[in-house]
Every structure is written in C-alpha cells, then in structure tokens.
C-alpha positions as CSV (number, residue, x, y, z in Angstrom):
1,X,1.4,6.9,-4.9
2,X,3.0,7.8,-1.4
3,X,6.7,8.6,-2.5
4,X,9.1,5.9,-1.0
5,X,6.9,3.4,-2.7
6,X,5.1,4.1,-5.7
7,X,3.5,1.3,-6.8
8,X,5.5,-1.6,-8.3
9,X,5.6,-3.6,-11.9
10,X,4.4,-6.8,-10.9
11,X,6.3,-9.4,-12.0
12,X,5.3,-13.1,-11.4
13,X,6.7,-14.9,-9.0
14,X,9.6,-16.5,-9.9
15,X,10.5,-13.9,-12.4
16,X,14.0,-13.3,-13.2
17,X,13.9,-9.4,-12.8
18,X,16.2,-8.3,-10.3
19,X,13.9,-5.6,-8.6
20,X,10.2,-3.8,-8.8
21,X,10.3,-1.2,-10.4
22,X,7.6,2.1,-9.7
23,X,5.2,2.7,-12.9
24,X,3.5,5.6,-11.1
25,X,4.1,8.9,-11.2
26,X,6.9,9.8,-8.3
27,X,4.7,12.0,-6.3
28,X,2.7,10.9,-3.6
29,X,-0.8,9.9,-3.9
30,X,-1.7,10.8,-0.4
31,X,0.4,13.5,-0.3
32,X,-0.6,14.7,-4.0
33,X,-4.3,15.1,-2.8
34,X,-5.5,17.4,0.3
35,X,-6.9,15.7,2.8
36,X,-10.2,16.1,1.4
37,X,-12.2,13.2,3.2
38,X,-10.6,13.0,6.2
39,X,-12.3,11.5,9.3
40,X,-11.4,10.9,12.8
41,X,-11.1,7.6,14.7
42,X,-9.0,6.2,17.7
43,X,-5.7,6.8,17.7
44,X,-3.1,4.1,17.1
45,X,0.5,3.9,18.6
46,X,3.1,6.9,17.7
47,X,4.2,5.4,14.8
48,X,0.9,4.4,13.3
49,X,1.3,1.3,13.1
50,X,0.6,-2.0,14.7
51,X,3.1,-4.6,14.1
52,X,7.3,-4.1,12.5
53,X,7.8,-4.4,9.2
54,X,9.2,-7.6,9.4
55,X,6.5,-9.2,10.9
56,X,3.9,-7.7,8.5
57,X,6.8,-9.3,5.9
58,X,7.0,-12.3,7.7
59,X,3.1,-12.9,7.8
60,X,3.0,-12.5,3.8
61,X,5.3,-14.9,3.3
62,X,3.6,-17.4,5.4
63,X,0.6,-16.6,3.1
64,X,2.4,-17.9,-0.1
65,X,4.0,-14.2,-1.3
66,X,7.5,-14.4,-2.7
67,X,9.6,-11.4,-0.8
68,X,12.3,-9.9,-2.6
69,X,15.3,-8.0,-0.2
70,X,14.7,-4.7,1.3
71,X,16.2,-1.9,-1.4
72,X,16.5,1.5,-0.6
73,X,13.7,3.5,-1.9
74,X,14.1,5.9,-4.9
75,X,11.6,8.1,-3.6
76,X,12.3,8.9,0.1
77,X,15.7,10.1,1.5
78,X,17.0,7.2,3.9
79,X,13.8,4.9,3.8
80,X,14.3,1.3,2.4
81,X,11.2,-0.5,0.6
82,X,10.4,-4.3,0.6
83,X,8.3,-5.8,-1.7
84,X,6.0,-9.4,-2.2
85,X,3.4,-10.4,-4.6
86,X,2.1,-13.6,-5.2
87,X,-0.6,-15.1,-8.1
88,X,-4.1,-15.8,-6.3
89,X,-6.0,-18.8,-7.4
90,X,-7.9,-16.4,-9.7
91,X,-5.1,-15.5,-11.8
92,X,-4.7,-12.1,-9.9
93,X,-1.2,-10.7,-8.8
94,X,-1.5,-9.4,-5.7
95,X,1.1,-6.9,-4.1
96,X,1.9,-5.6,-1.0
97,X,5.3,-3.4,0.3
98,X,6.2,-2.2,3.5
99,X,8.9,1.0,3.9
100,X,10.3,1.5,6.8
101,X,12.4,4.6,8.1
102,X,16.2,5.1,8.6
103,X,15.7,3.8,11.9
104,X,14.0,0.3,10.7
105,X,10.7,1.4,11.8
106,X,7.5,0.9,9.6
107,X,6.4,4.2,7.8
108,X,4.5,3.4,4.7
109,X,2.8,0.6,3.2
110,X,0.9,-0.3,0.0
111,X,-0.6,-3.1,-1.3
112,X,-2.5,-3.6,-4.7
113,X,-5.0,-6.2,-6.6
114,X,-4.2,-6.4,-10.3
115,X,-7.1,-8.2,-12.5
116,X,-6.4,-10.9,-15.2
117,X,-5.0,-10.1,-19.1
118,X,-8.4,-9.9,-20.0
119,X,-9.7,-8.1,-17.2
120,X,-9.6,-4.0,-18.1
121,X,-11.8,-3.4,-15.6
122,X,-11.1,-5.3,-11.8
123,X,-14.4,-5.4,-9.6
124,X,-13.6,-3.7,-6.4
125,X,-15.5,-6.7,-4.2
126,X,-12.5,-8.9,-6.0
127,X,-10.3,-6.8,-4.5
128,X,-11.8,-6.0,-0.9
129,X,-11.0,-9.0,1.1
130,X,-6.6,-8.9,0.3
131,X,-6.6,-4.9,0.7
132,X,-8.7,-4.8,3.7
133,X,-6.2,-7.9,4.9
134,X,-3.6,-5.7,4.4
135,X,-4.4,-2.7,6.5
136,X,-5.4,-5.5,9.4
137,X,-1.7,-6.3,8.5
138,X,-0.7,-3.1,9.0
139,X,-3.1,-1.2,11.6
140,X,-3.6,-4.4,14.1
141,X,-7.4,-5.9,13.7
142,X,-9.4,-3.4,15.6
143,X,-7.9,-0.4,13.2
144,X,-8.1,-2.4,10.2
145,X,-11.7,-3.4,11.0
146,X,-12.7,0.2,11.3
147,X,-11.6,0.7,8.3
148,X,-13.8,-1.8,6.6
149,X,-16.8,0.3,5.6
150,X,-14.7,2.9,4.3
151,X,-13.0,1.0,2.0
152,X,-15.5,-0.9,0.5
153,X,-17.3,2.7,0.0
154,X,-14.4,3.8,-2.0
155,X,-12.4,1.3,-3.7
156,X,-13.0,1.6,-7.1
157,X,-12.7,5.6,-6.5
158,X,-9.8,7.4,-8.4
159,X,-8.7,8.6,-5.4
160,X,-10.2,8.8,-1.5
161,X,-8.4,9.1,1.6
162,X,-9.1,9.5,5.1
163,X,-7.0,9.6,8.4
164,X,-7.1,7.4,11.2
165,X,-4.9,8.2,14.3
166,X,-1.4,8.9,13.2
167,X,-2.0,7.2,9.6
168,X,-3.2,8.4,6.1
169,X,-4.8,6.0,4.2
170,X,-5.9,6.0,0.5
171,X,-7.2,3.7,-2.1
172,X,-6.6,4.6,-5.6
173,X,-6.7,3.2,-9.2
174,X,-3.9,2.8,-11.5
175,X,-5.1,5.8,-13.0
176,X,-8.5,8.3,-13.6
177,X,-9.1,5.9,-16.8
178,X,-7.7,2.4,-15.8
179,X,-9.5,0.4,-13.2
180,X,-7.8,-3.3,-13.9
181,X,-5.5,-2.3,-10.7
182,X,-6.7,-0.8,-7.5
183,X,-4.7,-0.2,-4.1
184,X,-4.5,0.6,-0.6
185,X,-1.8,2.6,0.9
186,X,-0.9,3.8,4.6
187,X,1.4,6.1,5.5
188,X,2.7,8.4,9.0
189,X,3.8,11.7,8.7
190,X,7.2,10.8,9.1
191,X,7.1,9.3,5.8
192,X,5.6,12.1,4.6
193,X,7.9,14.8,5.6
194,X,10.7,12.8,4.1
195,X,13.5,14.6,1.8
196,X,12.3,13.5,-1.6
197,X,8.4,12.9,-0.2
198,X,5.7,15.4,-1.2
199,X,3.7,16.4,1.6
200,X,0.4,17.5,2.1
C-alpha cells in the first residue's frame, strides 16, 4: 500500500479503538510495483488532485462515514492521515483515507471495500460503484470518469496501476491469495518521494 497510508484495520463504526491501525506491509503498493501498465490521459492540476482534503473528508461524512482526527502518518515523514469507514446496507465496511502533506495539501488517498464474515471472496462489481466514487472524490468527475473502464477491468487484479496526469493509481487486493477486500489508491509524486515512502 502507498506508504503514508497502508491500508487500515476496519473497525465498526462506533468502535472504541482509539486509531486505525495499518495491516499491510509498510511499503508502498504503487511504489512497490514499476509502473508496469501505465497509460496517459489529461493532465489534472499540479497537485493531482481535484478537491482539499477536507472537503473530500467533509463529503464522506455527509455520506454517513464516521471520521476519526487527522494522525500523523507512520509511514511518510511530515504527512498526516485521516481516516472514515462506515457499514453499507450490505453488511460491508467501507473505507476511505485521505493524507495530506506537511503543508495541508492532499497527497495520497485510499479507499477499500471489505466483504461480509462469510464472504472470502468479495465480487469486484460489489465493490466498483464506492471505489470508482472515491476517485471522483478525489480526481473531480471528469478524471474519475475516465477512470471508469480501467477500473472495472482490474479490480479484482492483485495488483494494476496506471497513471493519469500527475496521479498514480492502483487497485489491489488484500493480498495475491485473499480477495474478501479490494482497494483503490491515488497518490502524487510528492507523496511518493517522501522520507519513509518507497518510490518507484
């Protein structure tokens, strides 16, 4: 996962756990992996990134999400994490984060789809709608709709990633052998040249 925000524990909303605490391994996934599937599209602003943190935040909330306070992140140098999930009407957690630079601007995001107990295996069309949400969330409409048939081409995949403007993007499973959790995750390249960030 990218290295300021590996992926989080879910813990249902309401829980009593003070924080979200990463499960994956602390490398990046986009920067763990070459840029193997790259593609080119429009470019987006400098930063990558349509809208500030706190309004991709904000938005989230609005949707039902329980936000916890902005930590600094245990993988990148400086950058702070934020984190909200929330329990669909399916009985799916859903996940997103937002990191944002020592400056307050947005560098990173993630967001994931976990199945039920007794799903080992999550469908990736149950997870398509909230993770391509999530990089309209992040990448403005036009970007995140451009996105759209790439995504649903690859989620499911181990691992993909392609490049649009100043962002890397991936989608990833929990792991090579679990599918019950798949993810998005968008990231600049000041994110990734962070102290404490792997980089391409």
């Amino acid at each position: 996962m990218l290295a300021a925000c590996a992926p989080p524990t879910a813990s249902p909303a309401g829980s009593t756990s003070p924080s979200l605490e990463p499960t994956a391994p602390s490398s990046s996934a986009i920067a763990a992996h070459s840029a193997s599937t790259e593609s080119t599209s429009p470019t987006v602003n400098t930063t990558g990134f349509a809208f500030a943190a706190e309004d991709v935040v904000a938005y989230y909330e609005s949707q039902g999400y329980a936000c916890r306070a902005r930590q600094p992140s245990t993988k990148a140098v400086g950058f702070f994490l934020r984190t909200c999930e929330k329990i669909d009407d399916a009985g799916r957690t859903r996940v997103i984060g937002v990191v944002t630079d020592p400056s307050g601007g947005l560098a990173n995001g993630f967001a994931s789809v976990q199945g039920k107990d007794a799903e080992t295996f999550l469908a990736p069309v149950d997870a398509l709608d909230p993770l391509a949400g999530f990089l309209g969330a992040m990448l403005g409409e036009d970007q995140g709709s451009t996105l759209l048939a790439w995504l649903a081409g690859h989620l499911g995949d181990a691992y993909a990633e392609t490049t649009i403007g100043a962002v890397k993007v991936a989608t990833y499973t929990e792991s090579s052998e679990d599918h019950s959790k798949l993810y998005v995750e968008v990231a600049n390249q000041a994110y990734l040249d962070a102290p404490g960030a792997s980089t391409p």
